[in-house]
N, C-alpha and C positions, 0 to 999 in steps of 0.2 A: 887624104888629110894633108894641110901644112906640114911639112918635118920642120921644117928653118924657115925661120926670115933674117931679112936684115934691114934696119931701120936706121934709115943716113941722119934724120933731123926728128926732132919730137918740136911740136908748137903745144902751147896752151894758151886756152881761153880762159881770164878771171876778169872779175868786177875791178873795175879801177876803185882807189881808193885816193886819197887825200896826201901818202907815203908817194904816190907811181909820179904826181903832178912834173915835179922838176924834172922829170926820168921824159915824160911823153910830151912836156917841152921841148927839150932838147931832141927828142924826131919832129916834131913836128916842124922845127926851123929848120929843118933838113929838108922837108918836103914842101913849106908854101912860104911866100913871101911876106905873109904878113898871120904869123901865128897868132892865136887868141893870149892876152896876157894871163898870168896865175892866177890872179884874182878869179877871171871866169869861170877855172874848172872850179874852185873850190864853190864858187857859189853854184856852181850846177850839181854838183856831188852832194852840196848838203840838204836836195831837195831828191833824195834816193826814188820816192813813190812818184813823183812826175820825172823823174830823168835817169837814163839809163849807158850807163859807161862802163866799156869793157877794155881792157889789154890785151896783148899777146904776144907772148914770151915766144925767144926760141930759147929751147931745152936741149942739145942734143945729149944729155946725162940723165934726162927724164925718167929714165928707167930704175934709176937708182932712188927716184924721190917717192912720197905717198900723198899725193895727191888727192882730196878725197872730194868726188864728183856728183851729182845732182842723181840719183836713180841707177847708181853702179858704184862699183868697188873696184873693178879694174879698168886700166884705160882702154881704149876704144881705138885699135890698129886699123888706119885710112891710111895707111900704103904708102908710100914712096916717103908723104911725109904721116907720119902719125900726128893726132892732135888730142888733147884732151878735153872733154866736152865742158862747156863752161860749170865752172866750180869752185868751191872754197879756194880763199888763199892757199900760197905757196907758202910750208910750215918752213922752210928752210931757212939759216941766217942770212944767205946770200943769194936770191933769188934771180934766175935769169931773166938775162936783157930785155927791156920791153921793144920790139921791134913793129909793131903796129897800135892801132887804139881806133875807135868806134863810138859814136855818144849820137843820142835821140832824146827829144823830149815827147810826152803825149798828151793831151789832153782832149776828153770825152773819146772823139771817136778816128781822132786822130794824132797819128804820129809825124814826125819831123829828124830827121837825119841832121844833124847839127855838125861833125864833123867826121871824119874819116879819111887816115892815112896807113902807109907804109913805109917802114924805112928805106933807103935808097936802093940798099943793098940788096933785098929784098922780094922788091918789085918782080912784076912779072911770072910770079909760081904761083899764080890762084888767092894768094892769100889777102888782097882787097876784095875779090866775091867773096872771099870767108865771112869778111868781117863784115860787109856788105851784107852777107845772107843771115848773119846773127841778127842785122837789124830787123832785117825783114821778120826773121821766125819770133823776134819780142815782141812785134806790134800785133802779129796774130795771136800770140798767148793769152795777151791785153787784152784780146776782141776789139782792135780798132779795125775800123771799117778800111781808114786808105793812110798811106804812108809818101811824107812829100822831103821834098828835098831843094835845093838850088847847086846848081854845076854852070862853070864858067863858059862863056858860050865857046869857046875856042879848047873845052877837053871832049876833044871827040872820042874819044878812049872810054872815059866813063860814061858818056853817056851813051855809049853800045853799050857799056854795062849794064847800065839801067834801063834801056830798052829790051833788052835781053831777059829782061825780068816783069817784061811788061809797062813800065812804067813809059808815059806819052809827056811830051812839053806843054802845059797849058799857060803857061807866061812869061815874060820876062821883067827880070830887076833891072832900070837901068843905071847903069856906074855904081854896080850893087860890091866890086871886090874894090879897098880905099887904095891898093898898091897900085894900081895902073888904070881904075877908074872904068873897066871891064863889066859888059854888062854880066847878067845870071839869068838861064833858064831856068823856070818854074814848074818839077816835075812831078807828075803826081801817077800813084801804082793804079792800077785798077784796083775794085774793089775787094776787099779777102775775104766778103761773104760771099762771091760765086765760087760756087765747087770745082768749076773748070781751072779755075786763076789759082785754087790749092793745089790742085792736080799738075798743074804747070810749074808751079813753087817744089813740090815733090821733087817732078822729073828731072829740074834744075839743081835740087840737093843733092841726086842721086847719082848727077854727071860732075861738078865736083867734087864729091867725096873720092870718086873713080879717078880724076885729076891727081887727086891728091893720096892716091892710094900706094902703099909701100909697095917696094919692090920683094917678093916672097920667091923663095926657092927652095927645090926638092919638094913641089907639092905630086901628092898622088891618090889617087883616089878608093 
């Protein structure tokens, strides 16, 4: 068994709310050149049943808060970083930083990836396939059949990410980004009624979690 761990960073996952907007502006001008103005989250937020928006905090005090999450009562230790699985707001007066955000719309049988970032600081520890894979696991919740998105033709970063997940280019926007007139590839996942492409999405969770798994010590068995 574990004797000890030690846990450098806590992250949490909550539903953005209408409070986060000025909070996930302000990363969001950190990370693209031409941010959606306020007006747009609120009108996406106020349409909760078609649109889905998430934050995510880094905590490193987490431990100290109570959090209270979807089909559990205690947090969920994934290692190096711990996260907590998407859930109720943070009851606390002063809630940590939001350093990421995620937003999709759906309708009938399909979903759409509308935005997604990470703060600067931030980048590079897994946590854009986090928030990336949150999307993914809504639209299967949903029972949408496929999930699309657009990525600039020149991030070849993400779209290993999204290939990595399955997902192929089936078109392009042209002079689709208004800052530089950039086009956009048009990507779309496979289907998430083959059992194989769940099975692939599993294997996928199963290796970032492990990514992102604490560092534990004095384990014995």
């Amino acid at each position: 068994m574990i004797t000890s761990t030690r846990i450098e960073w806590v992250y949490i996952l909550e539903p953005m709310t209408l409070d986060d907007i000025d909070e996930v502006a302000a990363v969001e001008r950190l990370c693209f050149s031409n941010p959606w103005p306020l007006a747009a989250y609120r009108r996406e937020l106020r349409d909760s049943r078609g649109n889905y928006y998430i934050v995510l905090r880094d905590d490193p005090d987490a431990d100290s808060a109570s959090p209270v999450q979807y089909g559990s009562s205690t947090p969920r230790r994934q290692g190096r970083f711990a996260f907590w699985p998407l859930g109720r707001r943070d009851t606390r007066k002063t809630p940590p930083p939001i350093i990421g955000f995620a937003g999709m719309w759906h309708v009938l049988d399909e979903a759409h990836v509308t935005t997604i970032g990470v703060h600067p600081d931030y980048q590079g520890r897994g946590l854009g396939e986090l928030l990336f894979l949150t999307m993914v696991e809504e639209t299967i919740r949903r029972n949408a059949t496929w999930l699309t998105l657009e990525v600039r033709v020149s991030n070849y970063s993400a779209q290993q990410l999204y290939r990595k997940y399955g997902f192929s280019i089936q078109g392009k926007r042209a002079r689709y980004y208004t800052d530089n007139n950039e086009d956009a590839y048009i990507m779309w996942s496979e289907s998430f009624k083959k059992p194989d492409y769940i099975s692939r999405i599993n294997d996928l969770r199963r290796r970032l979690h492990h990514k992102l798994s604490f560092v534990a010590s004095g384990a014995a068995s």
